[in-house]
N, CA, C and O of each residue as an XYZ file, in Angstrom:
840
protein
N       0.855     -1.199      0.000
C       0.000      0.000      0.000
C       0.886      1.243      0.000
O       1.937      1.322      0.635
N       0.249      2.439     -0.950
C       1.304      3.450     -0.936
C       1.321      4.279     -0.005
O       0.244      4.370      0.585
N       2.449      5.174      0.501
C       2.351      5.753      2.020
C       1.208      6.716      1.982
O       0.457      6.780      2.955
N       0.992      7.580      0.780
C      -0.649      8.333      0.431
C      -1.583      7.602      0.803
O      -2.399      8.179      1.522
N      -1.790      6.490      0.577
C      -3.057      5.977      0.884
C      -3.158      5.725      2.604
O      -4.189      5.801      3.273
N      -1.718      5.391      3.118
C      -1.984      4.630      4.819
C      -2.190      6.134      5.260
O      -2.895      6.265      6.261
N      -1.693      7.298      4.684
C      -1.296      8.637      5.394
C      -2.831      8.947      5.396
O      -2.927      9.874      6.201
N      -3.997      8.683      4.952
C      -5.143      8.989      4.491
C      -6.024      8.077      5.323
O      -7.191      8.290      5.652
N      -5.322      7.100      5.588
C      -6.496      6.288      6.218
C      -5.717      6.499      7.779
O      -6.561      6.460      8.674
N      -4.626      6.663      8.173
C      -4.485      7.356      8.811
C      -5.583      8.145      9.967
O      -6.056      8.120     11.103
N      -5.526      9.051      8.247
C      -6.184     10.621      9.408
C      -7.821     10.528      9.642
O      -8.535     11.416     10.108
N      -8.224      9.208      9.189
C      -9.681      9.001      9.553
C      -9.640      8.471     11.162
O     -10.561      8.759     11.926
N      -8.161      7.450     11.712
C      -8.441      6.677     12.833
C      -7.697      7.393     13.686
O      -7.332      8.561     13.552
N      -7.420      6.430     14.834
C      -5.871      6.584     15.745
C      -6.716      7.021     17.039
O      -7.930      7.193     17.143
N      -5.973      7.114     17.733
C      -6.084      7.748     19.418
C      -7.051      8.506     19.123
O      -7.105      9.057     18.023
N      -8.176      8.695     20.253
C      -9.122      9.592     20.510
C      -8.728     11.278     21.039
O      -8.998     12.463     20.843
N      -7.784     10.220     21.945
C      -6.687     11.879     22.820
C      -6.039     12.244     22.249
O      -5.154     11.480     21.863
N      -6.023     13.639     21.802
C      -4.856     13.949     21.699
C      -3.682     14.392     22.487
O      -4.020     14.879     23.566
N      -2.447     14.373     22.282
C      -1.038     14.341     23.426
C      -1.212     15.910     23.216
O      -1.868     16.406     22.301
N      -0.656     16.482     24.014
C       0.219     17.756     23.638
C       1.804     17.513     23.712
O       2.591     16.920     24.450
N       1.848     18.345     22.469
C       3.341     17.931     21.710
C       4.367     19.842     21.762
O       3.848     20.922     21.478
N       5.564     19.653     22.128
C       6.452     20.560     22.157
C       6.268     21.382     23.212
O       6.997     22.273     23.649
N       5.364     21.044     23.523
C       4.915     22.557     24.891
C       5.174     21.877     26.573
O       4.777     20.806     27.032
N       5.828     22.754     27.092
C       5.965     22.236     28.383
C       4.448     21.901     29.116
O       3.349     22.198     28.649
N       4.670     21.337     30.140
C       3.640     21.333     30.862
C       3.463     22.614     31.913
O       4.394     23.090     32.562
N       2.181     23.044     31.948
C       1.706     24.244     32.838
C       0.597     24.079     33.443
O      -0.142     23.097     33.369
N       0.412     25.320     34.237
C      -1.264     25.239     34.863
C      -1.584     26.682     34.858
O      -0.784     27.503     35.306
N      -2.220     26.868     34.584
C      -2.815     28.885     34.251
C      -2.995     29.066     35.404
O      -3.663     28.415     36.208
N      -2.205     30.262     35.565
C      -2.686     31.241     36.819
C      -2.719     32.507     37.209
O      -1.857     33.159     37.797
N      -3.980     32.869     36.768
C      -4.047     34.223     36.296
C      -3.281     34.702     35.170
O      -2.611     35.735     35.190
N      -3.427     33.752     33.975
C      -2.769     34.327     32.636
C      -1.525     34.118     32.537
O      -1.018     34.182     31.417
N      -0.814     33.851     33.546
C       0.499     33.174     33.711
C       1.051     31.703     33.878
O       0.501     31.045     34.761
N       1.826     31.232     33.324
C       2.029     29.697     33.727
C       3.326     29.092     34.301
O       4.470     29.384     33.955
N       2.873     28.013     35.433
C       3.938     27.515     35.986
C       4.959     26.642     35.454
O       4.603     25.464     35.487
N       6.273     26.858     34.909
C       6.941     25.653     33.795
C       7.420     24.454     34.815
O       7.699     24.732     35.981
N       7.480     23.446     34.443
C       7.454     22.428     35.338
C       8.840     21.911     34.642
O       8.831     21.687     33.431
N       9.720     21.770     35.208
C      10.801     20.837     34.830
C      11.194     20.079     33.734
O      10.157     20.239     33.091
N      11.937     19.321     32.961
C      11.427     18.521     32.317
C      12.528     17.308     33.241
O      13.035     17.642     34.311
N      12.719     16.181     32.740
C      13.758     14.914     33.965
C      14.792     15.114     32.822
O      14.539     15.256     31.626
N      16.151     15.095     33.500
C      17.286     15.194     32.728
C      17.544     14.080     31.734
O      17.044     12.991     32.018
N      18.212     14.172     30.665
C      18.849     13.258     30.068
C      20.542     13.353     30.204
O      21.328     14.293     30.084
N      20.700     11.995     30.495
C      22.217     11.840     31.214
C      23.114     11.353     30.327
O      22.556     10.474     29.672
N      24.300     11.513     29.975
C      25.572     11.100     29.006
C      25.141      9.855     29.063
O      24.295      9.267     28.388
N      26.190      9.318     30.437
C      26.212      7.959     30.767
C      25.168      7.542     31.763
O      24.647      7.952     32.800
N      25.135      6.801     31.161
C      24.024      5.461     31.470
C      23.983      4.884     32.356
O      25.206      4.781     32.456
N      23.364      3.967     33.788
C      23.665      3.555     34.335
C      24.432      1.408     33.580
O      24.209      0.946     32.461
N      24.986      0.935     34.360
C      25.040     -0.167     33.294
C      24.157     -0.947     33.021
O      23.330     -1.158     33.908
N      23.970     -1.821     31.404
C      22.890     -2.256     31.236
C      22.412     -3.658     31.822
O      22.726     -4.632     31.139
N      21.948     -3.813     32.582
C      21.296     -5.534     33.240
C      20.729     -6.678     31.881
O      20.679     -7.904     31.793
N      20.385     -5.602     31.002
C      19.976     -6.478     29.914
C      20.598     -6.033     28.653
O      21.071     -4.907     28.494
N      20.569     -7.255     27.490
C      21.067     -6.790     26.209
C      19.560     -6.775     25.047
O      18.724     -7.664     24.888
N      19.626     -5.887     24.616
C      18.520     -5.551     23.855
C      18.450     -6.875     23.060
O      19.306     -7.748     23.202
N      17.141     -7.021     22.013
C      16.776     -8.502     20.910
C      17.663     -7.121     19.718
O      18.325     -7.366     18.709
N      17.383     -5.891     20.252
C      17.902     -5.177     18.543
C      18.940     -4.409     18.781
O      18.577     -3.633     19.666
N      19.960     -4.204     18.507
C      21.097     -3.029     18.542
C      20.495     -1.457     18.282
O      21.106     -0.559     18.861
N      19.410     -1.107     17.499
C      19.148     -0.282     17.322
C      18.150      0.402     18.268
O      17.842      1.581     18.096
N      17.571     -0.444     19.412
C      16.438     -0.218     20.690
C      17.889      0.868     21.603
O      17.537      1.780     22.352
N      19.483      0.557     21.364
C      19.847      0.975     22.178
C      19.961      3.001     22.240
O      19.939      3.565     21.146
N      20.049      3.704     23.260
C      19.697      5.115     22.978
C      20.756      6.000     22.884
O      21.816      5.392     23.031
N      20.880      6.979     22.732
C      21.917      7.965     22.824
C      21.798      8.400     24.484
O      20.597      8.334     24.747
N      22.392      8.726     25.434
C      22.004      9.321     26.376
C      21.186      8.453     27.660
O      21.450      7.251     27.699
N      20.332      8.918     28.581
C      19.511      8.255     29.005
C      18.899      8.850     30.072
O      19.578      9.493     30.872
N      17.354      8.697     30.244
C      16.599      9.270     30.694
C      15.744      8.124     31.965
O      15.570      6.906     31.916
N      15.392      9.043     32.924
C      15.110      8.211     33.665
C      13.548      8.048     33.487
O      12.849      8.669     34.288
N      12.806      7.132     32.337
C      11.837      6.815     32.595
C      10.878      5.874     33.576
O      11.272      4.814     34.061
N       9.957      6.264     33.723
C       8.673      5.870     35.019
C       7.670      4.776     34.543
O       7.394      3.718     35.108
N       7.115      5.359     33.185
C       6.304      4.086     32.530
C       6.708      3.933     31.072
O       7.638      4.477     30.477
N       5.627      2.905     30.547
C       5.683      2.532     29.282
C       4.139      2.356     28.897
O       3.482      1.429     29.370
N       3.779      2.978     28.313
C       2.157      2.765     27.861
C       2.381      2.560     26.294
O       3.243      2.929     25.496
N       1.267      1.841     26.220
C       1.047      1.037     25.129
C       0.054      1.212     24.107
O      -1.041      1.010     24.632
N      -0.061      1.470     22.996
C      -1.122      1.891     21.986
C      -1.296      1.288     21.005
O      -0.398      0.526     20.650
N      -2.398      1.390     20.277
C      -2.678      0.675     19.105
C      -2.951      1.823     17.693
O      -2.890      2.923     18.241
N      -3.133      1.990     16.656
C      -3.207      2.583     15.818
C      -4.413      3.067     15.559
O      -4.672      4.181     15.105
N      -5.464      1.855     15.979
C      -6.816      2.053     15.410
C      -7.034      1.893     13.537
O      -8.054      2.167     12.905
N      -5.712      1.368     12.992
C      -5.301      1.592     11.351
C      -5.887      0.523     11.018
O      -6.536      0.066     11.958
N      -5.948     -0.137      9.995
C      -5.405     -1.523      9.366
C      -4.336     -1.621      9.027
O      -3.958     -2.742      8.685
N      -3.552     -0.675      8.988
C      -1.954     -0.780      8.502
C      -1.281      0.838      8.516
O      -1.743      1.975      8.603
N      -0.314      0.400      8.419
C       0.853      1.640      8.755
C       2.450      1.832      9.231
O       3.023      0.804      8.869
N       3.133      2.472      9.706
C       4.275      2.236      9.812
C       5.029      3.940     10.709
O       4.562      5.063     10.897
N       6.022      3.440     10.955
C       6.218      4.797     11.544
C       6.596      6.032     10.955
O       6.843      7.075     11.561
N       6.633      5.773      9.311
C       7.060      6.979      8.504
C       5.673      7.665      8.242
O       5.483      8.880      8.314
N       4.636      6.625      7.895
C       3.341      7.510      7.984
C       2.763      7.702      8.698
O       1.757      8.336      8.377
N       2.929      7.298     10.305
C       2.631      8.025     11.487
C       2.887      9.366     11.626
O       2.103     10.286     11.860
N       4.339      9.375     11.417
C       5.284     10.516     11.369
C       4.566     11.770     10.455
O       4.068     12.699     11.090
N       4.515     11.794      8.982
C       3.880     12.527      8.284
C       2.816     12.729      8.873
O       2.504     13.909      8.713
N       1.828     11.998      9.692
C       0.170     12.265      9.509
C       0.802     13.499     10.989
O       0.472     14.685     10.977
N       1.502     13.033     11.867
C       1.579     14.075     12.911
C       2.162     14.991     12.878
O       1.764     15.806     13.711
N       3.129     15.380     12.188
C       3.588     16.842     11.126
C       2.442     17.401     10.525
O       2.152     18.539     10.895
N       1.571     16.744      9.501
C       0.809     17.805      8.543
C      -0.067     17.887      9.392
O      -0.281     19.066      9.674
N      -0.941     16.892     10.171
C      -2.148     16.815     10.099
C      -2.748     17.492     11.466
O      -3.922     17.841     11.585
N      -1.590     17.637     12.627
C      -1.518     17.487     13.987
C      -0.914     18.833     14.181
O      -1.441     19.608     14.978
N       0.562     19.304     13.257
C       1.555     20.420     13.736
C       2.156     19.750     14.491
O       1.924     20.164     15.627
N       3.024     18.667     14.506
C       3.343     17.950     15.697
C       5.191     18.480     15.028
O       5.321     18.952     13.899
N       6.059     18.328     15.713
C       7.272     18.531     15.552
C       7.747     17.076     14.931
O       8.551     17.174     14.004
N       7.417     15.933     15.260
C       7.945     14.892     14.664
C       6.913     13.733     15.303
O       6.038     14.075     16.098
N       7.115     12.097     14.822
C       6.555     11.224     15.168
C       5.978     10.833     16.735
O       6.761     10.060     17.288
N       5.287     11.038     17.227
C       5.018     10.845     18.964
C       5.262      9.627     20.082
O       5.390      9.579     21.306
N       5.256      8.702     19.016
C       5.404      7.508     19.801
C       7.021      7.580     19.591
O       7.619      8.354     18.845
N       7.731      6.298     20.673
C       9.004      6.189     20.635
C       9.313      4.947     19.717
O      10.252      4.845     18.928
N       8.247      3.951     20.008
C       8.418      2.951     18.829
C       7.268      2.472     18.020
O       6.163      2.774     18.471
N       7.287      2.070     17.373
C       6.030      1.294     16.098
C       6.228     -0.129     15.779
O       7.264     -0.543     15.258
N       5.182     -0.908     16.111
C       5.689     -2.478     16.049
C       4.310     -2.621     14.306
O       3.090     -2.521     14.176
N       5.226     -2.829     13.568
C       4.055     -3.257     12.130
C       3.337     -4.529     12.279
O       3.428     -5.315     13.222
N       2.427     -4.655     10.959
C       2.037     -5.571     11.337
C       1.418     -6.572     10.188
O       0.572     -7.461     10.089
N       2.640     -5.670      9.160
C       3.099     -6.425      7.331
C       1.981     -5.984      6.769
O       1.522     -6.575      5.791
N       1.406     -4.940      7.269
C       0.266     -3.964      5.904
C       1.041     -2.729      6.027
O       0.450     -1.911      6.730
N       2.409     -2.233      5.482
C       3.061     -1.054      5.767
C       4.336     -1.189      6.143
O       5.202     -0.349      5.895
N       4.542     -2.347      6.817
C       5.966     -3.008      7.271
C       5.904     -4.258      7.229
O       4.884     -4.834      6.850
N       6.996     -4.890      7.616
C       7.118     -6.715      7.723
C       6.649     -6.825      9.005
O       7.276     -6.238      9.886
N       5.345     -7.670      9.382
C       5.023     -8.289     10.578
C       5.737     -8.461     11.495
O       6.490     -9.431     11.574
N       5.633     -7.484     12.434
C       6.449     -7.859     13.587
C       7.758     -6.373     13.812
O       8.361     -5.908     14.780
N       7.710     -6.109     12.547
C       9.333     -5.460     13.142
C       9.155     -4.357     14.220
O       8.029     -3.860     14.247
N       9.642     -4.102     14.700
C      10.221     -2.206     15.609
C      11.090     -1.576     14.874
O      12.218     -1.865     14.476
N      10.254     -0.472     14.723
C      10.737      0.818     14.489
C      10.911      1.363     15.708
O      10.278      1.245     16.757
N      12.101      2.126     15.331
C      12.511      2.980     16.747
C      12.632      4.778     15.936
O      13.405      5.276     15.116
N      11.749      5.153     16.498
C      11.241      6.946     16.499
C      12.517      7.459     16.643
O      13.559      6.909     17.000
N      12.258      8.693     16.282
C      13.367      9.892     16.342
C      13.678     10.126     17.792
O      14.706     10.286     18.450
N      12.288     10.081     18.050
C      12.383     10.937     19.890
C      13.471      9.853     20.663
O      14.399     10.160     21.412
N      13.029      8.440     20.216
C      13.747      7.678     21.249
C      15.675      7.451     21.213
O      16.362      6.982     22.120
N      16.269      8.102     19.489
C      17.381      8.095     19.383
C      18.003      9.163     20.312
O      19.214      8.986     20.443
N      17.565     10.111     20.922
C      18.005     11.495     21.488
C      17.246     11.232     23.216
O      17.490     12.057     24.097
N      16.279      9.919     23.519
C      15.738     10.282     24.711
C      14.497     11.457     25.028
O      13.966     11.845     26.069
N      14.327     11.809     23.566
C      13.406     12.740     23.875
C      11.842     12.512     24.456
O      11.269     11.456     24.185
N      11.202     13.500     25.232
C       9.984     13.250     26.085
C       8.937     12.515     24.448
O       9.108     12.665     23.238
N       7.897     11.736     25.273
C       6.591     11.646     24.259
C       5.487     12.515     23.983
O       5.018     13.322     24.785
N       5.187     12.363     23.092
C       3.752     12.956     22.643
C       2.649     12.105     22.166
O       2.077     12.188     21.079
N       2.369     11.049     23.384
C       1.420     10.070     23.029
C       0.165     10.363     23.660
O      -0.911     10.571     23.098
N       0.555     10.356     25.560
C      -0.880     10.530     26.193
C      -1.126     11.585     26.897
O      -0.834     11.577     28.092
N      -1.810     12.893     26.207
C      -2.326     13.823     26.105
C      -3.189     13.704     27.799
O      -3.346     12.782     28.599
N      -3.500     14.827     27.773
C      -4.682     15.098     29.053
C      -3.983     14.315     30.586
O      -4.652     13.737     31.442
N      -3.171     14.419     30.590
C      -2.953     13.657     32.397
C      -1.950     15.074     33.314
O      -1.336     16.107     33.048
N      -2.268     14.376     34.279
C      -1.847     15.592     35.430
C      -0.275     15.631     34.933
O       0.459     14.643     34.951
N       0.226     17.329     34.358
C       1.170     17.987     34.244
C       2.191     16.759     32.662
O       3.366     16.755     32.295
N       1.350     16.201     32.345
C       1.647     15.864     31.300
C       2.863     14.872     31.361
O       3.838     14.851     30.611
N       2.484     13.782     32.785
C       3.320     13.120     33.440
C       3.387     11.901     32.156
O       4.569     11.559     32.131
N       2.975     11.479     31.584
C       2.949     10.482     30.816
C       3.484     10.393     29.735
O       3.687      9.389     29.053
N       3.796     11.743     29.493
C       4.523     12.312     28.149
C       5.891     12.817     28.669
O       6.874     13.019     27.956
N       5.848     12.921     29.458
C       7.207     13.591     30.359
C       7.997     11.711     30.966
O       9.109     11.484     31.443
N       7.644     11.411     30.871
C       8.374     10.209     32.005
C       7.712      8.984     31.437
O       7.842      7.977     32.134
N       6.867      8.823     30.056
C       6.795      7.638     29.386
C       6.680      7.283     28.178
O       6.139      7.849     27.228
N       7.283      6.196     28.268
C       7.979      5.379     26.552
C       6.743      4.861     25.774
O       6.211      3.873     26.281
N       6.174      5.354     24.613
C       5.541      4.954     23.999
C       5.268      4.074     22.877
O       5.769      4.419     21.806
N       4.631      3.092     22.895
C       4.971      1.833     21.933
C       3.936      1.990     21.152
O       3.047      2.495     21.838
N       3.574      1.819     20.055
C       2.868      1.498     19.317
C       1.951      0.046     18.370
O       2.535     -0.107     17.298
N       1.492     -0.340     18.425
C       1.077     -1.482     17.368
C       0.459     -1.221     16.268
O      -0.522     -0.499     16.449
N       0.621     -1.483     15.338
C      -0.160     -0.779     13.353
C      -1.325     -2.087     13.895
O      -1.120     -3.287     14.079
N      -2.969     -1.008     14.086
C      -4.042     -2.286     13.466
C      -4.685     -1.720     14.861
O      -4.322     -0.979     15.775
N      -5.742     -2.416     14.542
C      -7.301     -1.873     15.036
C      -7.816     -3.439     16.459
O      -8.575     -4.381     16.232
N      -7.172     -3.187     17.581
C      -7.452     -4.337     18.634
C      -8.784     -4.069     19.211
O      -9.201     -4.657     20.209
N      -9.460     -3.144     18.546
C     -10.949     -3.067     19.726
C     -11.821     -4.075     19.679
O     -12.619     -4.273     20.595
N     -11.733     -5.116     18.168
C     -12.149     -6.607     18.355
C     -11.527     -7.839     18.279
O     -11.784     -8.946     18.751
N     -10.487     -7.313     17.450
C      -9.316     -8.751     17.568
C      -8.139     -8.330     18.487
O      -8.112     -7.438     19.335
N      -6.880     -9.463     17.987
C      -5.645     -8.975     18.570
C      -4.565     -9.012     17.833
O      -4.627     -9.784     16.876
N      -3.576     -8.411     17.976
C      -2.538     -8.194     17.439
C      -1.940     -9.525     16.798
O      -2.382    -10.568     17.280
N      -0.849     -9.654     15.622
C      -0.343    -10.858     15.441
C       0.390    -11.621     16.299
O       0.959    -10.914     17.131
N       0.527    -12.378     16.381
C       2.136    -13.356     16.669
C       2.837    -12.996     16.892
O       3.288    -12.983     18.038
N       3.628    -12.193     15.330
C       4.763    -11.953     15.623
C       4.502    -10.290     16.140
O       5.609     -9.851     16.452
N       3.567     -9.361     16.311
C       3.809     -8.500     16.822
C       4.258     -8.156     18.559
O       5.150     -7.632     19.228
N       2.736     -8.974     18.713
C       2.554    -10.079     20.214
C       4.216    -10.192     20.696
O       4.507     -9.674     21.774
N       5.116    -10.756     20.030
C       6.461    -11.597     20.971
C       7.552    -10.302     20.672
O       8.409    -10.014     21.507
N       7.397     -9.490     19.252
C       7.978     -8.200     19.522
C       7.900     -7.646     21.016
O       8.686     -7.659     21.964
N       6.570     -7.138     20.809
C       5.857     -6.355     22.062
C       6.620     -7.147     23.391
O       7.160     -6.355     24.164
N       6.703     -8.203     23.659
C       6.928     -9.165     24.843
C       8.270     -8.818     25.067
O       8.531     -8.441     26.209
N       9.356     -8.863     24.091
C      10.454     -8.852     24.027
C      11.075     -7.672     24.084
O      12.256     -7.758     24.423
N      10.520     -6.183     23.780
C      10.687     -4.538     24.272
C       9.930     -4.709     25.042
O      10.740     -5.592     25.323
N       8.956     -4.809     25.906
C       8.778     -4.637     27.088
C       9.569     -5.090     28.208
O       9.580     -4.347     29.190
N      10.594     -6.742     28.281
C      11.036     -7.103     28.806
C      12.573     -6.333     28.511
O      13.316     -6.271     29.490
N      12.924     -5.924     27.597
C      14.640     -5.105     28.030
C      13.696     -3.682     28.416
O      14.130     -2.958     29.311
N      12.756     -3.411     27.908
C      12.341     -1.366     28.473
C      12.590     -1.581     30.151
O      13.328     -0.885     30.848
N      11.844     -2.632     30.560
C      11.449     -2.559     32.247
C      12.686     -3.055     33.040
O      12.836     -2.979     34.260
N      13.400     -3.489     32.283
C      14.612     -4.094     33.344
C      15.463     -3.293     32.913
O      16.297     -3.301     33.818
N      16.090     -2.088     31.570
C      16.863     -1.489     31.063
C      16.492     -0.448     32.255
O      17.335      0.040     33.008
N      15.209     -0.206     32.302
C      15.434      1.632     33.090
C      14.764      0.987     34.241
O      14.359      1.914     34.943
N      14.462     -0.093     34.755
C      13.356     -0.237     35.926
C      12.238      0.056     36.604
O      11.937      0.399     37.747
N      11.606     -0.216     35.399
C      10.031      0.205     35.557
C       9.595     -1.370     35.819
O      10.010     -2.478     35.477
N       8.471     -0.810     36.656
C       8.055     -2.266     37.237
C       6.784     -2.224     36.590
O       6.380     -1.192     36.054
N       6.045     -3.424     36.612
C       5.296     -4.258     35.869
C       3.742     -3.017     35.663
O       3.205     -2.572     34.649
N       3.413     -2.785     37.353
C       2.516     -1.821     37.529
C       2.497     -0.389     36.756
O       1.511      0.348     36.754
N       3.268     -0.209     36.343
C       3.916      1.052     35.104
C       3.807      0.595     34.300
O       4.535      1.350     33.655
N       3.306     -0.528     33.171
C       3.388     -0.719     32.092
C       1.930     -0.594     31.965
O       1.240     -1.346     32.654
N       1.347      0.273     31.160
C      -0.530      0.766     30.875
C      -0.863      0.873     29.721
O      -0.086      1.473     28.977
N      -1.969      0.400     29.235
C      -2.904      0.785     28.045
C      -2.879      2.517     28.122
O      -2.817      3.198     29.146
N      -2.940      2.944     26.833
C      -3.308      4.095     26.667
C      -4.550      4.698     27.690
O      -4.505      5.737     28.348
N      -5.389      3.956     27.629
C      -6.592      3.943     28.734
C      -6.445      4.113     29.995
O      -7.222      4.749     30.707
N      -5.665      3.680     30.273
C      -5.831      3.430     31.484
C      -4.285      4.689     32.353
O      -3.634      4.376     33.350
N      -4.153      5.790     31.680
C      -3.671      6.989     32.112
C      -4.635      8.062     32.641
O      -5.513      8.424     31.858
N      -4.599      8.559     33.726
C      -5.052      9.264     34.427
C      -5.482     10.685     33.732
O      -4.631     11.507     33.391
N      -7.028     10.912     33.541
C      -7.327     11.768     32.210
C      -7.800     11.667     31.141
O      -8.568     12.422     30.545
N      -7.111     10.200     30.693
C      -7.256      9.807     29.162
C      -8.885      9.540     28.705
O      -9.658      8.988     29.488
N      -9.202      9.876     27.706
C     -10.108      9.454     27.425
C     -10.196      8.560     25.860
O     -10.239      9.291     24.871
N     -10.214      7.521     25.685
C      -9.956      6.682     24.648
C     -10.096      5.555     25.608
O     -10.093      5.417     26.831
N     -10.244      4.651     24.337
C     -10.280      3.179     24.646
C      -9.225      2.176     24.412
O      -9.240      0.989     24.739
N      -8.039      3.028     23.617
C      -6.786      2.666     23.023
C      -5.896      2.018     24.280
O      -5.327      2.794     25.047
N      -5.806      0.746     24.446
C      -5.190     -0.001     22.733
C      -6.682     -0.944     22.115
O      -6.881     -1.597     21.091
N      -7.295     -0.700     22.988
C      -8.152     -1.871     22.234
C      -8.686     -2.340     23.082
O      -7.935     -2.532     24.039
N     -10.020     -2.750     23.282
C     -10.657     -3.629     24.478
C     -10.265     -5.528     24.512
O     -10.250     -6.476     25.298
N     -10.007     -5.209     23.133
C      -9.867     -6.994     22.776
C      -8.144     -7.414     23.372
O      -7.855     -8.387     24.068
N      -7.281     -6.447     22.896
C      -6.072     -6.790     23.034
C      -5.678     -6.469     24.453
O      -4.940     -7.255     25.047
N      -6.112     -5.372     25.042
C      -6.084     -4.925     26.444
C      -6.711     -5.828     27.479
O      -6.463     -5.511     28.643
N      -7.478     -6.895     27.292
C      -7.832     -7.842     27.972
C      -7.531     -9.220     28.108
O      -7.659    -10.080     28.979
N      -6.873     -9.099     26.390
C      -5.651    -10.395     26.451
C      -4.799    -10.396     27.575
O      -4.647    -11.319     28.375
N      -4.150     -9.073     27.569
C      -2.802     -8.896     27.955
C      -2.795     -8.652     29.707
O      -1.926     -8.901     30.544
N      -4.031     -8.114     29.817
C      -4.392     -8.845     31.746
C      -4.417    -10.182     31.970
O      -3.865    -10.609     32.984
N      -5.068    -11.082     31.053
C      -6.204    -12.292     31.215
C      -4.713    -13.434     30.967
O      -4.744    -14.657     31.096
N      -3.352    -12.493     30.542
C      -2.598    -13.572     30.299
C      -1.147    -13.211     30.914
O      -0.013    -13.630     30.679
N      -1.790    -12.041     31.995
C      -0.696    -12.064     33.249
C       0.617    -11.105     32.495
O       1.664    -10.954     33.125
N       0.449    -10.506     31.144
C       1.502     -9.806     30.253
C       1.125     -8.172     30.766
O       1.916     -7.302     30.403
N       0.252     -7.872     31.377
C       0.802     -6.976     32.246
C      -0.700     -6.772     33.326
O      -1.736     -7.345     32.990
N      -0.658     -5.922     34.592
C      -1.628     -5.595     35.612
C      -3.058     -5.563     35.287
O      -3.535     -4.822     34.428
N      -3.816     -6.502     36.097
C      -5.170     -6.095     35.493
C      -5.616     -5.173     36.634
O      -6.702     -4.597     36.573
């Protein structure tokens, strides 16, 4: 499929929420706003406990992330270059929002990870919009899946991708199990993303907190 056409079908689906992208987090007060920090990104690294499945998961720098939330596309297909475009033209977004994109061979080869711009530099996300001080975007790693889980589930091989970056994300920076969330299930959010079907797999089969 040509990237015109996924970039198009695209901009019909996806997340309900939108993130806020480039802007610090604030709170109005009296026409003025409070800038909130952002968490440093550090040269060196602490050392790694685990070795990545990909050489390319590894980062420049390193940031001390808190969670990892998890999303679905809502697409039938896609990839992270036409993610990328749809959140430039369509959004004003500075670049792609998620940190990674797992395909799902309508746009990519089944299964692979893409690894985002943001995540070569450590940079914050622009996935889950609306939560207190924009903690989720500030302090979490965003994954993606290409495809629509609100009645089925993801493939196989996306499935053991997903299994396999979640298991170096949480032991690389030490996020524990209870930090790993559906788009949904962020404080604020309003969406159903990743999916009711796939989001209940993934309790019902102990792959993360119900």
């Amino acid at each position: 499929m040509q990237a015109a056409a996924l970039l198009a079908m695209v901009a019909c689906r996806g997340c309900t929420s939108q993130p806020s992208v480039g802007l610090p987090p604030h709170v109005p007060s009296g026409g003025d706003y409070i800038i909130l920090p952002r968490p440093a990104v550090f040269d060196s690294p602490p050392p790694a406990r685990i070795e990545p499945a990909d050489a390319k998961w590894l980062a420049q720098g390193y940031r001390p992330w808190r969670y990892i939330v998890v999303h679905h596309s809502a697409t039938a297909g896609g990839n992270a270059q036409v993610f990328d475009e749809f959140h430039r033209l369509k959004r004003g977004w500075d670049e792609l929002g998620y940190h990674f994109v797992i395909t799902n061979g309508n746009g990519g080869p089944d299964g692979l990870v893409e690894v985002g711009s943001r995540w070569n530099v450590q940079k914050w996300g622009a996935h889950t919009g609306g939560t207190p001080d924009n903690e989720y975007n500030e302090y979490g790693i965003g994954i993606c899946l290409v495809g629509d889980f609100t009645d089925s589930l993801p493939s196989q091989a996306q499935m053991e991708s997903l299994r396999r970056l979640l298991e170096y994300l949480s032991a690389r920076y030490g996020i524990p199990a209870r930090n790993i969330i559906g788009h949904r299930d962020a404080p604020g959010a309003k969406t159903q993303c990743p999916g009711e079907a796939f989001w209940r797999h993934m309790q019902a089969n102990s792959l993360v907190p119900s």
